[in-house]
C-alpha positions in Angstrom: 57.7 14.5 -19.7 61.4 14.0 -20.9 62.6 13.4 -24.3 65.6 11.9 -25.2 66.3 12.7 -29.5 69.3 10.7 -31.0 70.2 12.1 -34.5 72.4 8.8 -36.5 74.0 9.5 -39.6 75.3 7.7 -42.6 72.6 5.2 -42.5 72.7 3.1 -45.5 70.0 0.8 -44.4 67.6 2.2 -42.5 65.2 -1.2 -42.5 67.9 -2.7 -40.8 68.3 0.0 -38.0 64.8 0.2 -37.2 65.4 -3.8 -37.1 67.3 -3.7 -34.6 66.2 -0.9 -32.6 62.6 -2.7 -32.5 64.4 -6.0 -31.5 67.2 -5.0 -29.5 67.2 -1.7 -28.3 63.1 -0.9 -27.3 62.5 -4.2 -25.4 65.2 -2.7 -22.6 64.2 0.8 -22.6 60.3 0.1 -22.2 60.9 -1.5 -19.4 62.1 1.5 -17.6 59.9 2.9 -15.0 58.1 6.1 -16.8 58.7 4.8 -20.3 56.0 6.2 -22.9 56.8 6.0 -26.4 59.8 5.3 -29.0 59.6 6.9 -32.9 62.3 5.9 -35.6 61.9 8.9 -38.7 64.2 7.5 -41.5 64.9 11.4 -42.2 66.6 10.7 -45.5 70.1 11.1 -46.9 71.0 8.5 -44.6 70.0 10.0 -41.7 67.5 8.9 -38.8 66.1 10.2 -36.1 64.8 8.1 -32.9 62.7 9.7 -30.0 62.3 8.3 -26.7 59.5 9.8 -24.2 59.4 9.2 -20.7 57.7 10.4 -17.7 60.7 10.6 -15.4 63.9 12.0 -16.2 65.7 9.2 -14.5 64.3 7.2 -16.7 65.0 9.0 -19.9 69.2 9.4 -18.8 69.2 5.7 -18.4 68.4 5.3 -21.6 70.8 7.9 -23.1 73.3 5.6 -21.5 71.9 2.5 -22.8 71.8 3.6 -26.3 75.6 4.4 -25.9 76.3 0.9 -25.2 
């Protein structure tokens, strides 16, 4: 298994980012080959953390780079 963990700060509203990231962002990624799972934690402070698990590591630096676009 591979894990990609993006750490976003100076969140003000968190609803809104996991908004997005359910509409936008997980729709591409689990279609990836080897996608298994994707968490949002709203970690407080203004901080969240998203985890991505794959099964292949191609898979899991693909998404890395689509979560930079």
């Amino acid at each position: 298994m591979y894990v990609a963990v993006r750490r976003y700060e100076g969140v003000s509203d968190p609803q809104k980012v996991a908004q997005v990231a359910e509409e936008g962002f997980v729709p591409i990624i689990s279609e990836m080959p080897g996608f298994v799972a994707h968490y949002l934690v709203d970690a407080g402070d203004g901080v969240m953390v998203a985890t991505s698990v794959f099964e292949h590591k191609d898979a899991e630096e693909q998404s890395t780079f689509r979560a930079g676009e």
